[in-house]
C-alpha positions as CSV (number, residue, x, y, z in Angstrom):
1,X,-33.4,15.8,-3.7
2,X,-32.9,12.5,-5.3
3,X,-35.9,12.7,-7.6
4,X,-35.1,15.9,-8.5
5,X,-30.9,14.6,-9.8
6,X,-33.1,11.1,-11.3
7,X,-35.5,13.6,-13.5
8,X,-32.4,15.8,-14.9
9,X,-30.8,12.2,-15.4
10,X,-33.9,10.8,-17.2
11,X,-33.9,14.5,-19.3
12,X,-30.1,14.3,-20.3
13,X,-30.9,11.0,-21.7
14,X,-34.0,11.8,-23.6
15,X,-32.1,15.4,-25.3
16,X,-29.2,12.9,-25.8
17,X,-31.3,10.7,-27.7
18,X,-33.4,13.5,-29.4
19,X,-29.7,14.7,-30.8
20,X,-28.5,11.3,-31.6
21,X,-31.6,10.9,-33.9
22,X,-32.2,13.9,-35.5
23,X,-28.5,15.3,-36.0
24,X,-26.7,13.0,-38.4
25,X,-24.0,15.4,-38.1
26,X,-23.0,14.4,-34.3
27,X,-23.3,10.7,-35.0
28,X,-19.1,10.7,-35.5
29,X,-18.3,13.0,-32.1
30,X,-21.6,10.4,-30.4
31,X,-19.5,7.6,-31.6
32,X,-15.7,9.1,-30.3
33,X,-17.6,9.5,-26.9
34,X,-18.9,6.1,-26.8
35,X,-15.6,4.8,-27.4
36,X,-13.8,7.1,-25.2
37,X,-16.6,5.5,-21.9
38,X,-16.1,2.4,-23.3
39,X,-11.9,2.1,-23.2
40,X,-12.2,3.8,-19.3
41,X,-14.5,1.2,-18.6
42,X,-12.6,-1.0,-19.5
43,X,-9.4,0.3,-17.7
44,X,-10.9,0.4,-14.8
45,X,-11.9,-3.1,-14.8
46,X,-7.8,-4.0,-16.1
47,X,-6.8,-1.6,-12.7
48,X,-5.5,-4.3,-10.0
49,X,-7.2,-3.3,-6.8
50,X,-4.9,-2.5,-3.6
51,X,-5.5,-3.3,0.3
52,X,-4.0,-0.6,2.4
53,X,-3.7,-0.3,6.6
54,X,-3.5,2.5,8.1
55,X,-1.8,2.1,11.4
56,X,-1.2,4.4,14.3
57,X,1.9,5.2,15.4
58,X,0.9,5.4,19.4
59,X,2.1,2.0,19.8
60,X,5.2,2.4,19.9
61,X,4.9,4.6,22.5
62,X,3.9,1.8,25.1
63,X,7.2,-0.4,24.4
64,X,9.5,-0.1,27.3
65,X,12.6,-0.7,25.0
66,X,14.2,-0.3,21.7
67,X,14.4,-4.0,20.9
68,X,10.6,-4.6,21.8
69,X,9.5,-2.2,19.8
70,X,11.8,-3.4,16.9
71,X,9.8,-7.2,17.4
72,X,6.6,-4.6,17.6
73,X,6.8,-3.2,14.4
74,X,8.2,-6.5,12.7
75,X,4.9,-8.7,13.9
76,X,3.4,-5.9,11.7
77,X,5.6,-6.0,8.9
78,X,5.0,-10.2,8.5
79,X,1.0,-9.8,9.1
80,X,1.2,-7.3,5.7
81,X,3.4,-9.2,4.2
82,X,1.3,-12.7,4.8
83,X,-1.9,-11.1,4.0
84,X,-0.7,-9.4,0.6
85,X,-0.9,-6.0,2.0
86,X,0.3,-3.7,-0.9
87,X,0.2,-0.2,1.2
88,X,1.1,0.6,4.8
89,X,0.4,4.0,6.2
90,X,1.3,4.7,9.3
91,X,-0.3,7.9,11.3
92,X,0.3,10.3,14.1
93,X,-2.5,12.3,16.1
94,X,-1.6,15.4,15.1
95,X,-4.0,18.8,14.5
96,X,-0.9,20.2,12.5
97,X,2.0,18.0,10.8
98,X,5.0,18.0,12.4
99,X,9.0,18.1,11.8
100,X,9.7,15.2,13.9
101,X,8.0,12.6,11.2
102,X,10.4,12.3,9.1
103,X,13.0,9.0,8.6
104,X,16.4,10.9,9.4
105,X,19.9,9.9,10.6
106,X,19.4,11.0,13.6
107,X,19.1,8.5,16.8
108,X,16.2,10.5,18.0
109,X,13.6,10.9,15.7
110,X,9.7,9.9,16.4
111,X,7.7,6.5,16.9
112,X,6.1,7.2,13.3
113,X,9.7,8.0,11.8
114,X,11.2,4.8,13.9
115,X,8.0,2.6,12.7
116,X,8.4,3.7,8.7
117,X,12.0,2.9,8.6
118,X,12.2,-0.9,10.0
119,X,8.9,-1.2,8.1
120,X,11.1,-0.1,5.1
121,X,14.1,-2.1,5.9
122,X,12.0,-5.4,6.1
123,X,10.5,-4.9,2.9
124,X,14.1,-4.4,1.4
125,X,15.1,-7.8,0.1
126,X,18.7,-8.7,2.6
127,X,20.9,-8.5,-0.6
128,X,20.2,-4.7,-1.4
129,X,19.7,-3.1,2.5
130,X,23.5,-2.7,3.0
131,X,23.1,-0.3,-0.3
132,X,19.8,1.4,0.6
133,X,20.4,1.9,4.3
134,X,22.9,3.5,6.3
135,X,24.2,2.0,9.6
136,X,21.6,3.6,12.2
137,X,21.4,3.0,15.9
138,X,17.8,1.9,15.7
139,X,17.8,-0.9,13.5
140,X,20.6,-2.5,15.2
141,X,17.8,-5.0,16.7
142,X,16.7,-6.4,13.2
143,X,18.7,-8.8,12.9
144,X,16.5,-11.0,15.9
145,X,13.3,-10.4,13.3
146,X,12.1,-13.3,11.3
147,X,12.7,-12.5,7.6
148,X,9.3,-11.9,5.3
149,X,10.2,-14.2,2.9
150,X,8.4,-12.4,0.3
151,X,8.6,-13.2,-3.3
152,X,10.4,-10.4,-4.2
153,X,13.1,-11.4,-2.0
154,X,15.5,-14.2,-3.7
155,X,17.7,-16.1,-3.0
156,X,21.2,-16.2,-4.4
157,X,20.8,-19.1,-6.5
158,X,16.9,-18.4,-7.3
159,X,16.3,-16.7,-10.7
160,X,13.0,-14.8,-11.2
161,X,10.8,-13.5,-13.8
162,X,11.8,-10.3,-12.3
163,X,14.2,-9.3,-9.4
164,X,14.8,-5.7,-7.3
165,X,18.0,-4.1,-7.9
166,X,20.2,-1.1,-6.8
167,X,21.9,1.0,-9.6
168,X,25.9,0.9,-9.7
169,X,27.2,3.6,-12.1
170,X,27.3,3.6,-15.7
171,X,29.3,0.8,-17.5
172,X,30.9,3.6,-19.9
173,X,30.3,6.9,-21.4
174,X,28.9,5.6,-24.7
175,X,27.3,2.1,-23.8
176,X,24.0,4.0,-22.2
177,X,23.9,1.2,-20.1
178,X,24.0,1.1,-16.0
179,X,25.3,-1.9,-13.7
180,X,22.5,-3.0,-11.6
181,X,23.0,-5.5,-8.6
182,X,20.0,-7.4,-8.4
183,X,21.4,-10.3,-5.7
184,X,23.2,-12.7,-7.9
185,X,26.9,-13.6,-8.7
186,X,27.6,-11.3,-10.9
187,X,25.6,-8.0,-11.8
188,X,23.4,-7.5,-14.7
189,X,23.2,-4.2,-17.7
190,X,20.2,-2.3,-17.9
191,X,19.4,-1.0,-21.0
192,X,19.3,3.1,-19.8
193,X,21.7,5.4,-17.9
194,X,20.1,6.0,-13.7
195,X,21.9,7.3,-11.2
196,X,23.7,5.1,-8.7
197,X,21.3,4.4,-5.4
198,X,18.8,4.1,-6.8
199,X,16.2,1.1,-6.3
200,X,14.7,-0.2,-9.6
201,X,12.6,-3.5,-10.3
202,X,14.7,-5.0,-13.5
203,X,12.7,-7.7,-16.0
204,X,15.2,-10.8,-16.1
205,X,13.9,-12.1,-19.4
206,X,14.7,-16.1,-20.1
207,X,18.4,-15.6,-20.3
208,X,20.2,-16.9,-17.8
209,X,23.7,-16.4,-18.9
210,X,25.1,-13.7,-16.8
211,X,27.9,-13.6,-18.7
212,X,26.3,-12.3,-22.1
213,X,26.1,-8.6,-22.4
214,X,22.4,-8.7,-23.0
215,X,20.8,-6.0,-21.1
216,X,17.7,-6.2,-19.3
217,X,15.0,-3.8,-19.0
218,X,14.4,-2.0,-16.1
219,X,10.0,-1.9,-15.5
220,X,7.5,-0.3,-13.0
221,X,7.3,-1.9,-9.5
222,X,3.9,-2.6,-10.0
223,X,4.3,-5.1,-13.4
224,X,5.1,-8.2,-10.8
225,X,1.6,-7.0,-9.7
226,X,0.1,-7.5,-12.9
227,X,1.5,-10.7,-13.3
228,X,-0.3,-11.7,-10.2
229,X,2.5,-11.4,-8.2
230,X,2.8,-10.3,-4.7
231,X,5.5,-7.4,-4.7
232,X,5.7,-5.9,-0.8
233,X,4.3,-3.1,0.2
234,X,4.6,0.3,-0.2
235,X,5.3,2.7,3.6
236,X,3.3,5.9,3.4
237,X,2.9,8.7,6.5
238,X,0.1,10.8,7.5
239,X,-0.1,13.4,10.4
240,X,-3.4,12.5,11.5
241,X,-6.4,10.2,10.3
242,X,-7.9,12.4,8.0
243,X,-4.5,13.1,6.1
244,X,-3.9,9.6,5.6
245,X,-7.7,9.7,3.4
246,X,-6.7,13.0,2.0
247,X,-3.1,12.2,1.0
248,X,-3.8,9.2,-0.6
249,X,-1.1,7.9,-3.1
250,X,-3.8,6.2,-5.4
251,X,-5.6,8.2,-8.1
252,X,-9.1,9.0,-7.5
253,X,-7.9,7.9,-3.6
254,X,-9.7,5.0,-1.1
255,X,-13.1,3.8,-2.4
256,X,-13.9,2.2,0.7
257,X,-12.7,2.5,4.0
258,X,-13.1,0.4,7.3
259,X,-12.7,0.5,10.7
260,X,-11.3,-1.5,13.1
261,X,-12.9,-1.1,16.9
262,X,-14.2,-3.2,20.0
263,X,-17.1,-0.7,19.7
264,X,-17.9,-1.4,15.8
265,X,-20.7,-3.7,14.3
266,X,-20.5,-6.8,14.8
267,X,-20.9,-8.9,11.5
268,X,-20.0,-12.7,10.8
269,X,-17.2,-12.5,8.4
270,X,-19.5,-14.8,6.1
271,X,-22.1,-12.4,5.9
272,X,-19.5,-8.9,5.3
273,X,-20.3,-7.8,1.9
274,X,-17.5,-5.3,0.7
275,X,-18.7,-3.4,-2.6
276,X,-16.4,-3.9,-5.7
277,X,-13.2,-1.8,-5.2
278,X,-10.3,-0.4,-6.8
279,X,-8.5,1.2,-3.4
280,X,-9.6,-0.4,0.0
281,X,-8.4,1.0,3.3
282,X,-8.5,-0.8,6.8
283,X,-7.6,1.7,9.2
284,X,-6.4,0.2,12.9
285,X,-6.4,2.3,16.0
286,X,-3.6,3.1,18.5
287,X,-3.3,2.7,22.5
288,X,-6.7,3.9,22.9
289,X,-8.5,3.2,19.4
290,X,-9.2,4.7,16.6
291,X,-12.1,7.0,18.8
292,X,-9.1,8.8,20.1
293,X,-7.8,9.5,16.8
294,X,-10.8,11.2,15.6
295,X,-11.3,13.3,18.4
296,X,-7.7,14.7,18.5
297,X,-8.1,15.4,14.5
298,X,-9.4,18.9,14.3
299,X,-11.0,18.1,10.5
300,X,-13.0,15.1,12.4
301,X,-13.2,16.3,16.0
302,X,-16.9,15.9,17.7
303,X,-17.9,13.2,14.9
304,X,-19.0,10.2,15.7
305,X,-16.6,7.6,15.2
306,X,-18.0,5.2,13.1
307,X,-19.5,8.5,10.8
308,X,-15.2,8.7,9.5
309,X,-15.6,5.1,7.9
310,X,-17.5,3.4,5.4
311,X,-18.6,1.0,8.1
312,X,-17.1,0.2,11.4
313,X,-16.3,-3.3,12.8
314,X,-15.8,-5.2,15.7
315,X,-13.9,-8.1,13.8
316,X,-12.7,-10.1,17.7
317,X,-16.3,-10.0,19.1
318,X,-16.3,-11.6,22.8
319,X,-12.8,-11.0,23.7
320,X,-11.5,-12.6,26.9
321,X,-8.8,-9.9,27.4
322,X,-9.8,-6.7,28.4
323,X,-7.7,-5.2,25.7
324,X,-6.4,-7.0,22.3
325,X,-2.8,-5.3,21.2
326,X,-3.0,-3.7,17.7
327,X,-0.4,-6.4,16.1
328,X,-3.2,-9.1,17.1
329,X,-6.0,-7.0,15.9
330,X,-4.1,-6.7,12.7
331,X,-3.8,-9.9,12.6
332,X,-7.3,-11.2,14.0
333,X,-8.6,-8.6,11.2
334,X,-7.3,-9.4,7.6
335,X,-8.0,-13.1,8.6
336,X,-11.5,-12.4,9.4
337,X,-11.5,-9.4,6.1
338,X,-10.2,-12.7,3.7
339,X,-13.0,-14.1,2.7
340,X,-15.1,-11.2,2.2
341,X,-12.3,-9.9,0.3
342,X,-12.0,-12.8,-1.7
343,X,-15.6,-13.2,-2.4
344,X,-15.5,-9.4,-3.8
345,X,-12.4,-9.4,-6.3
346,X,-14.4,-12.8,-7.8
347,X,-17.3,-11.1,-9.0
């Protein structure tokens, strides 16, 4: 089969060339095509590549009380936030998505749903949560959580090249300008009426006067990014495994995806070679791994687990405890995936 696709390849090049020298007439639309490969080449080489974790939601499960499992899910939130984790999913083992998934008012919603929201209020710098999130009964433990201390979250007195806001209202009818607070004494103009809730990521230019009337610009969350700027991460859910591949919020999806398991490979970090990469994916089991995920997954069920990934790893070989906890794994992992990671967005 491959020789066959290599000798249709080798005879769409040589008609390619037979047209490209003997039609003068295509040498223009030729030329427009070479240029049109040549600019996606390129922006695919100016695309900033993303790390994503998928996590399951079945640990929360095994935490006795509300307050544990708040301390649970904020362990997770720093190892993201330390590691420059730009996408957290988190997933259910579900054949069929379910109603109970989604982040609601209600006291009694689901581990995933409970998981997505303190995930979300850490990410929140402090000055903007009051405005983004209602009082609920099950963050009422976040307070006793160490803060992230990304950069995205300033201080009073700090000025930034950019800062995250929340939209006020409209400073009048016919200024087509909206009051934003983004965290410092007094609120800044954005240069474009949004409506009032709304979380935006405002460019602070030079100016520091907050006084003038100069308005800012309000920009895309991921320009920080392109700055080389760490910017948080973004909190995704997924039914089951499959859907959290399938769903994927990134064009073209996850280029390559690993595994996390005591049964997986065992390779020195120093010798893991990760391909180049525009969307990677390190996916971390729940209670009982990542082999129970697959096998209660209808679209994966009887496949081998480490068929699902790209490749499948034991990063913790020679564990002394019988079980290692999925916030160490998480842990344990993206400091063992660092280097190799490294080593890849170099070349």
């Amino acid at each position: 089969m491959g020789k066959k696709n290599k000798r249709r390849e080798i005879d769409a090049e040589s008609e390619a060339e037979f047209v490209a020298t003997n039609d003068h007439s295509g040498d223009s639309q030729n030329a427009n095509k070479k240029e049109k490969k040549k600019k996606q080449k390129n922006k695919n080489q100016n695309e900033i590549p993303t790390v994503s974790i998928a996590v399951a939601a079945s640990i929360i499960d095994n935490v006795p009380t509300l307050e544990l499992a708040t301390r649970l899910a904020g362990q997770i939130a720093r190892a993201a936030t330390i590691f420059r984790i730009n996408e957290v999913v988190v997933f259910d083992n579900k054949s069929i998505p379910g109603q109970d998934s989604t982040v609601n008012n209600s006291d009694d919603e689901s581990s995933a749903a409970f998981f997505i929201r303190v995930l979300q209020y850490l990410e929140t710098p402090q000055y903007l949560r009051k405005a983004l999130f209602p009082m609920h009964n099950n963050l009422r433990f976040v307070g006793l959580l160490p803060p992230l201390d990304a950069p995205h979250h300033l201080r009073k007195h700090e000025w930034g090249s950019y800062r995250e806001g929340v939209t006020l209202r409209e400073r009048d009818s016919n200024s087509g300008a909206t009051l934003v607070d983004v965290g410092l004494a007094k609120h800044v103009l954005v240069d474009q009426i949004l409506e009032p809730g709304r979380r935006v990521t405002v460019a602070m230019g030079t100016n520091r006067n907050l006084d003038s009337d100069l308005p800012r610009q309000v920009v895309s969350s991921s320009k920080p990014r392109e700055e080389g700027m760490y910017w948080g991460y973004q909190v995704r859910y997924a039914h089951n495994i499959s859907s959290v591949y399938k769903d994927c919020a990134y064009k073209g999806g996850y280029d390559y995806i690993i595994g996390t398991s005591e049964h997986g490979q065992i390779i020195k970090s120093s010798d893991l070679e990760i391909p180049p990469f525009r969307h990677l994916l390190i996916a971390f089991g729940g209670l009982a791994g990542l082999e129970e995920s697959i096998e209660e997954d209808e679209s994966l069920k009887g496949k081998n687990a480490g068929d699902a990934f790209n490749i499948y790893l034991n990063t913790c070989p020679h564990q002394g405890s019988r079980t290692i906890r999925t916030e160490e794994a998480i842990l344990i992992s993206l400091q063992y995936f660092q280097e190799p990671i490294s080593r890849t967005l170099q070349s």
